[in-house]
N, C-alpha and C positions, 0 to 999 in steps of 0.2 A: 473615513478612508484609512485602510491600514496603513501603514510604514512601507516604503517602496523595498523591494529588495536589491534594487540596483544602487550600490555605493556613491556616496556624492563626490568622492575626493578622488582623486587621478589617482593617488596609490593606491589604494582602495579596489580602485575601478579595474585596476590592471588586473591585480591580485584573481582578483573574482571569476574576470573574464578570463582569464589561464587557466582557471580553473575548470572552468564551466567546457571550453574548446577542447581540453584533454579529459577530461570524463563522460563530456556528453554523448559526442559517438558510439559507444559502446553500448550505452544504455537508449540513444535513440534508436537505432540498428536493431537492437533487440525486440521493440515494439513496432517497429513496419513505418519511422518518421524517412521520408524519403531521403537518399544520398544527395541531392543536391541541395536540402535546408543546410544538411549538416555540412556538407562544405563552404556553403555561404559562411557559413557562423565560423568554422574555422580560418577561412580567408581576410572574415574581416578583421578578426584578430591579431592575424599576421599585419596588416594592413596599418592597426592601431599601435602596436608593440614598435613595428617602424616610427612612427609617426611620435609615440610617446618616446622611444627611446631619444631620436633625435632633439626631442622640447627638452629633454631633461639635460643632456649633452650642453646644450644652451643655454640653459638656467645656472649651470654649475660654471661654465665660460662666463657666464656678464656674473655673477655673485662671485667669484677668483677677480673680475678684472675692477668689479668695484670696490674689492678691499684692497688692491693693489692702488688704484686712483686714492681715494681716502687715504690710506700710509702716504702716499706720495706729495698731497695736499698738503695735511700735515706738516710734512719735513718741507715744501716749499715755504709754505706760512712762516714758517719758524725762522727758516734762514732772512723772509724777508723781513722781518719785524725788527731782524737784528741789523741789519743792514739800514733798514730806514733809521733805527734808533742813534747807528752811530754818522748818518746822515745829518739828521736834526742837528746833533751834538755842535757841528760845523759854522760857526759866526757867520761863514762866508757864504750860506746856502741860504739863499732869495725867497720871499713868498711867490715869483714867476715862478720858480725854479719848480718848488714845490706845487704848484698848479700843475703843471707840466708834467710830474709822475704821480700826478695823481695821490700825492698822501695827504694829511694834515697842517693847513698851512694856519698858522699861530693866530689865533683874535688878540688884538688890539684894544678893539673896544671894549673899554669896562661894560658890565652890567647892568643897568639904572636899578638901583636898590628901591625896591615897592617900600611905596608908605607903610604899609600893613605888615614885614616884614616884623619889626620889630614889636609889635604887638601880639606878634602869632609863636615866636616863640618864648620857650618857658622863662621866667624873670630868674634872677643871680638868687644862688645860696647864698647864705651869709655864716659864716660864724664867728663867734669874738672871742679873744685871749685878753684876757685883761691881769692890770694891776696898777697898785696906787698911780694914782692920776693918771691913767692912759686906757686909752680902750684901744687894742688894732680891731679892725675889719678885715676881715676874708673876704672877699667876693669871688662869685663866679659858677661856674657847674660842679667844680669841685671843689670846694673852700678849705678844704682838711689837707690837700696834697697839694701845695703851688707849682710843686711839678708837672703835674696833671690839671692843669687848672685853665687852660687857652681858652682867650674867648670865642662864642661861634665867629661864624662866619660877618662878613660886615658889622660887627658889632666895633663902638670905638672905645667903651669904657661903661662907666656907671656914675649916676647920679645918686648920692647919699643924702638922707634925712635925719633927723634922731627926734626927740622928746624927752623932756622930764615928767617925773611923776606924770604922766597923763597927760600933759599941755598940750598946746598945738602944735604941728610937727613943724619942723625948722628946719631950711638948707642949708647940709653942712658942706656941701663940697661935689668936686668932681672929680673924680682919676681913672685913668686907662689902665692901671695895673695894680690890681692886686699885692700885697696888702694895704689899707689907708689904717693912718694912724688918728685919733680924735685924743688930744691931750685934756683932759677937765677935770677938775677937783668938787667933785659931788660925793654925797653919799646916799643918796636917794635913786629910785630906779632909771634908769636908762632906758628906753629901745631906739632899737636902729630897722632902718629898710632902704630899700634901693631899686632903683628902675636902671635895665638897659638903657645906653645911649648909640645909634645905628652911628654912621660913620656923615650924616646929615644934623648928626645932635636933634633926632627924633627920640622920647620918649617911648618906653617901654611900662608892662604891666607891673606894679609894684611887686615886691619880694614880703613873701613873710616876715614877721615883726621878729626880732632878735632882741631880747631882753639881758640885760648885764646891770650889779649897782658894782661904783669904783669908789670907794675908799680914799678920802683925803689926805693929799702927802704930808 
């Protein structure tokens, strides 16, 4: 089936049929197509140019009035956020109160920290600064910048281990804050590792082995 000739689009459709109304007469008339088709065809044209003029009229009315809603959306949003922000701010403002208009009223209740919590995230960097008889420990996500270095979330600290030459690993200790210090007078190899501790002193997946030898004082 060929391709229609009649346009799919309103504008299109307009275009065409104005076209069609103001040239057809001339060339209908000239071959014997009777005066009342051709009026039909021009009438209903007129018919539709009403009809589409007024859709368009109204299309342009709600798209002007929905950008005007949307701007005005907006600026109400904005003034309210700033008004509820310095609401909250208020010691004096109630969690009734806040039910009441409807904002965010503060939880209370901690979060029960999942077992699997701290097994599912990644175990502490380590790295070590050493010198005679002392080894520090870095721990954490970032070991290199203690500025940058917070623990995640419900996490309480870390549990350290070390070894000599090989042996079997040995607890050295626990601390919640970065750096730990390990003072010993070896000269043989060291490694160290370490597990997250959640805030239930759950266990975490060990850290990679960090190797250091310290020199006797």
């Amino acid at each position: 089936m060929g391709k229609d000739y009649i346009p799919i689009s309103d504008a299109e459709f307009d275009r065409w049929l104005r076209n069609l109304s103001k040239k057809l007469p001339s060339i209908a008339t000239a071959i014997g197509v009777p005066q009342a088709l051709i009026d039909k065809l021009v009438a209903a044209y007129a018919d539709w140019r009403t009809a589409y003029t007024a859709n368009q009229k109204i299309h342009n009315e709600a798209k002007g009035a929905t950008e005007t809603k949307n701007e005005k959306r907006v600026n109400a949003k904005s003034i309210a956020r700033l008004l509820v922000g310095v609401l909250q701010a208020f010691p004096d403002l109630t969690d009734a109160q806040r039910e009441i208009l409807d904002i965010t009223v503060r939880d209370t209740t901690p979060t029960p920290i999942s077992p699997e919590y701290v097994m599912e995230i990644d175990p502490p960097l380590l790295k070590l600064d050493l010198r005679s008889g002392q080894v520090t420990i870095h721990f954490g996500v970032n070991p290199g910048n203690e500025h940058e270095n917070a623990k995640p979330e419900n996490i309480a600290g870390v549990k350290l281990w070390y070894r000599v030459g090989g042996a079997e690993w040995e607890w050295l200790g626990y601390d919640t804050n970065s750096p730990y210090r390990h003072n010993i007078d070896l000269g043989e190899a060291l490694e160290y590792r370490a597990q997250w501790l959640d805030k239930k002193m759950r266990t975490g997946r060990f850290s990679m082995v960090a190797q250091a030898t310290v020199t006797v004082r």
